[in-house]
C-alpha positions in Angstrom: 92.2 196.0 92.6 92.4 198.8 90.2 93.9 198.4 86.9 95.5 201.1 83.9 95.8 200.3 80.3 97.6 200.9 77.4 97.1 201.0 74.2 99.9 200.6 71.4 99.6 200.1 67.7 101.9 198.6 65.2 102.2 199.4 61.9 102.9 196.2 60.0 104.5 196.5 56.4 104.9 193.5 54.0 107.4 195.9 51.9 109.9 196.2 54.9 113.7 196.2 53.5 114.5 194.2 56.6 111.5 192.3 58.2 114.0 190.7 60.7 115.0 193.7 62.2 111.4 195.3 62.1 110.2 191.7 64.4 113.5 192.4 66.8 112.7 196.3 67.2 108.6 195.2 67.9 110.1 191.9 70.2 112.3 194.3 72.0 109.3 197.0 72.7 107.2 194.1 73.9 109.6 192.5 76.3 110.2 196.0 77.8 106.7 196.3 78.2 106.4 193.1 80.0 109.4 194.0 82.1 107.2 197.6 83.3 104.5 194.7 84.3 101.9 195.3 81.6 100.1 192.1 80.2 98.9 191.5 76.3 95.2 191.5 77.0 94.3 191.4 73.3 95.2 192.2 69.5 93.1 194.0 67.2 94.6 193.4 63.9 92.5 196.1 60.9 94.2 197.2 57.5 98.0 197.6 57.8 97.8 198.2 61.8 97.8 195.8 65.2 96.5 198.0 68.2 98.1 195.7 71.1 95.6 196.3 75.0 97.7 196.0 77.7 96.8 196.7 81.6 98.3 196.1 84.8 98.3 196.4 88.4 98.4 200.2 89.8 
């Protein structure tokens, strides 16, 4: 089996004007993600970032 990755990183903010929206717009990117077939292998959260590993099937 032979597998690719991805790598994505988040830029979390605690002075977001609309945290709501910023979780919808990240929930929304995820779920399309999951939809392409890549799978959340780990989180790597460091300073204001989360680099998100995903792989999947080739």
């Amino acid at each position: 089996m032979r597998y690719e990755y991805k790598i994505q990183t988040i830029k979390l903010s605690a002075w977001s004007a609309d945290p709501a929206k910023r979780s919808a717009e990240h929930e929304s990117e995820l779920n399309l993600l999951g939809a392409q077939g890549w799978k959340m292998t780990a989180a790597v959260p460091y300073a204001q970032y989360v680099q998100l590993f995903f792989m999947r099937e080739r």
